[in-house]
N, C-alpha and C positions, 0 to 999 in steps of 0.2 A: 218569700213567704206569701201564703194567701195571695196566689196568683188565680187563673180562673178557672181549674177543676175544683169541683165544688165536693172533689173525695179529699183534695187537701186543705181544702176552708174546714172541714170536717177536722180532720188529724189537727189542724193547728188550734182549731178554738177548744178542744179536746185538752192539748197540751195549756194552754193557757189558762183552764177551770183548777188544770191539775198541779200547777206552778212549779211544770216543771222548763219554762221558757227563760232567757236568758234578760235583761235589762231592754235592751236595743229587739229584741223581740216582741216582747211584750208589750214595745211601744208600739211596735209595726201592727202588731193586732190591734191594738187602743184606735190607733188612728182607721184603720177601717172599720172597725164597728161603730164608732163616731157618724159613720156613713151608712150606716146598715140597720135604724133602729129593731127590725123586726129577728136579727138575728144577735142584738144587743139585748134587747128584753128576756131572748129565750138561755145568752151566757148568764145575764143577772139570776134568774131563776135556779139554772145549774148552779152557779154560787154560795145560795140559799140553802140549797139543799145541801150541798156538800158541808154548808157550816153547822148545818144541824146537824148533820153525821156526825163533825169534830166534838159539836157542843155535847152530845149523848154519851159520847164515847171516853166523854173527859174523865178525871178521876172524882172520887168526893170529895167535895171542899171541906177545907180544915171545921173541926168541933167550932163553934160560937164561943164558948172560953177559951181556947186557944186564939184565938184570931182576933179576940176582943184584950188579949191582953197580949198580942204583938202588934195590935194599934196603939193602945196606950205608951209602951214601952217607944214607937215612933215616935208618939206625939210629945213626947216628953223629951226625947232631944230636940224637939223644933225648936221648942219655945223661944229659945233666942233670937231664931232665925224670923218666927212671927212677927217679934215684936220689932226688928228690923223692917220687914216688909209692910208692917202698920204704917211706920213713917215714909216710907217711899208712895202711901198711895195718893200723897197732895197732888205730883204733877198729873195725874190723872184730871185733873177739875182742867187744865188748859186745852182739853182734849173738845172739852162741851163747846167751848166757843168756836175754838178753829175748826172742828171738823175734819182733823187729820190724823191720822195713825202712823208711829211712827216704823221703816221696817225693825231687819237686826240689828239694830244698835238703841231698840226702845228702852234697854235696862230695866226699870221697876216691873214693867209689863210683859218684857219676856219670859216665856218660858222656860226655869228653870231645869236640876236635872228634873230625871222622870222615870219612873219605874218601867217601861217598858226599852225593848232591847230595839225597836227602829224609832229614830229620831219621830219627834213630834213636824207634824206639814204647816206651811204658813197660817193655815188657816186657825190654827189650834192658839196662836200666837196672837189674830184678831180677834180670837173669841173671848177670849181671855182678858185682853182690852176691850171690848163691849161689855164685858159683864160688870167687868167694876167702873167704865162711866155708868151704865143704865142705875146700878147700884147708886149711886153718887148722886143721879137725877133725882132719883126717890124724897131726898133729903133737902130738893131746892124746889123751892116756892115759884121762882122765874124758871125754872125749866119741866111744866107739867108731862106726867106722861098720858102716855095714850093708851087705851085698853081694848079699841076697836081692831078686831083680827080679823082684815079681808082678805084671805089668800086668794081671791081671782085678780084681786084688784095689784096686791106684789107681785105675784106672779106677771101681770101685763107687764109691772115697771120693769122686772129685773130677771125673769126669765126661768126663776126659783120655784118647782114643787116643794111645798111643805109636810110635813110627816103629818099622820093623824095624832095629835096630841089628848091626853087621859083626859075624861070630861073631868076629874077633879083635880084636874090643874088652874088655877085661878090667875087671869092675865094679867099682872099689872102693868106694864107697858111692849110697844111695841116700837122699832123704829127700823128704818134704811140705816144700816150703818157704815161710816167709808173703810176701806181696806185695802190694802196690798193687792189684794185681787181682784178688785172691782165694791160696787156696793153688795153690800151683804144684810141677811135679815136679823136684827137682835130681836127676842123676845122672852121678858121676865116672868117667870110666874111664880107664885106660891104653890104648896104642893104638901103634901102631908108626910111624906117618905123623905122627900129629899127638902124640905126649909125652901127655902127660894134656890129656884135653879134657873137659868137661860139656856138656849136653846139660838144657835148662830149656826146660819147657812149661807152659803157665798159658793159662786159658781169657781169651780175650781183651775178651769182652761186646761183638763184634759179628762179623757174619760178614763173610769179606773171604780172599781168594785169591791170594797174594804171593809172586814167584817171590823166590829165595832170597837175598838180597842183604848185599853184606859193610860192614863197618867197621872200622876202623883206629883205636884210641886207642893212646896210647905205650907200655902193654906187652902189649897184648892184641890179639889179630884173634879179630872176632864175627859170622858169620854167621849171617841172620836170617831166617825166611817163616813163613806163615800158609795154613795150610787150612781154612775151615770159620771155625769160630768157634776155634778152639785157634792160639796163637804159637808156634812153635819156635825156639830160640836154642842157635845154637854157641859154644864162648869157646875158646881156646888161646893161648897164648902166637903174640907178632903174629908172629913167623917164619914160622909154618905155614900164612898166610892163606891164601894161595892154595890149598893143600890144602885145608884146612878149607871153602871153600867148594864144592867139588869134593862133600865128603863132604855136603852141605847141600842140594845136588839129588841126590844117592842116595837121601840120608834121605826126601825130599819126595815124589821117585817109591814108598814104599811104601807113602803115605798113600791112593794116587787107586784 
C-alpha cells in the first residue's frame, strides 16, 4: 500500500476516510501520514466532513421525557454501585504524592463497563484518574491549584495542541499529568452545562482521527476523540453525558 503512484496514495487515503481498510491497513496508512503532515491535515478535514454527513443524517433523538426518564430509571440501579465507588476513591489521594498512575490493574480508577460497543483507549483510563485527583486537590490546603492556562508554554513542554475551550468555562486548575502514555494535560473547570468537568490530553503514540465518542461508567459520562497523534477526554459527572458530548465535537471542530 501507498507505494509511489500518487493515483494509489489517492485510492488508499480514499479507502481509509471511508473505513473501508482492514486493521494492518489502516495502520500502514497511519504510519505515512505520520510522515505526510500536508496530506494528514487534508484526511483530518475529509474526516470532518464526513462526520457531519453521519451527524445530519442521524435519526431524531429520543423526546426529553423519554430519555429523562430512561436516565432516572439507570440511575436508580446504580446507586449501590455508587456508593461502592464512593468508598474506593481514598487510594486516589496516594496518587497526589507519588506521581504515578497505575496501568490495567488500577481497580477503583479503571474504567468500568461502558456504553459504547469499542472498548474505551488507555487514555480514557488516565483521564479518569486525573479527574478525580485534580477533584481531590480542590479540597487540600497543601496541594494548591493553578488556574494559569499557557498553551504555548505546554505546548513547548509536551508537544500538546489544546482545543479552543467555551470563554464560559471557568479554570480552576491546571497541571502536567503522569500517564501510561507519557505526561498528559489535566484541566478542571467550572461550567454552566456541564458542573465541573476536565478536559485531559496526552499524545497518544500513533496517529489516528476519531470522531468523539461517549462512555458511561456508574458516576461518570466521558467523552473521548483523537486528532492527529494527540487523545482528547471529557469526564463529568454521568448526568451531563449527553451534553458533554455535544461539548466534544465543538471542542474537535477547533482542532481541524
Amino acid at each position: 500500500m501507498l507505494n509511489e503512484d500518487p493515483a494509489m496514495h489517492e485510492l488508499d487515503l480514499c479507502a481509509y476516510i471511508d473505513d473501508q481498510l482492514t486493521e494492518t491497513q489502516k495502520a500502514e496508512v497511519e504510519a505515512w501520514l505520520s510522515h505526510h503532515p500536508e496530506a494528514s491535515a487534508q484526511v483530518m478535514r475529509d474526516l470532518a466532513m464526513r462526520r457531519d454527513l453521519r451527524r445530519a443524517l442521524m435519526p431524531p433523538a429520543a423526546s426529553a421525557p423519554l430519555l429523562g426518564a430512561a436516565r432516572a430509571l439507570a440511575r436508580a440501579r446504580r446507586r449501590a454501585v455508587r456508593m461502592r465507588a464512593a468508598l474506593r476513591l481514598v487510594p486516589a489521594v496516594l496518587l497526589i504524592g507519588l506521581g504515578w498512575l497505575a496501568n490495567a490493574g488500577l481497580g477503583p480508577l479503571s474504567v468500568g463497563p461502558v456504553t459504547a460497543s469499542q472498548p474505551a483507549p488507555p487514555s480514557v483510563t488516565s483521564a479518569l484518574a486525573a479527574h478525580q485527583v485534580s477533584t481531590i486537590r480542590l479540597a487540600m490546603l497543601s496541594q494548591p491549584e493553578t488556574t494559569q492556562l499557557d498553551e504555548e508554554e505546554l505546548r513547548a513542554a509536551t508537544g500538546i495542541i489544546l482545543p479552543h475551550f467555551p470563554e464560559d468555562w471557568t479554570v480552576r486548575d491546571v497541571q502536567v499529568f503522569p500517564s501510561a502514555e507519557g505526561p498528559g494535560i489535566e484541566i478542571l473547570f467550572d461550567s454552566a452545562e456541564l458542573g465541573r468537568v476536565s478536559h485531559f490530553a496526552v499524545r497518544a503514540g500513533a496517529f489516528n482521527v476519531t470522531m468523539p465518542r461517549l462512555h458511561e461508567t456508574p458516576d461518570y459520562g466521558i467523552a473521548w476523540f483523537q486528532i492527529g497523534e494527540t487523545a482528547h477526554v471529557l469526564v463529568a459527572e454521568d448526568e451531563h453525558a449527553d451534553t458533554l458530548l455535544d461539548a466534544s465535537f465543538a471542542l474537535s471542530d477547533t482542532l481541524y
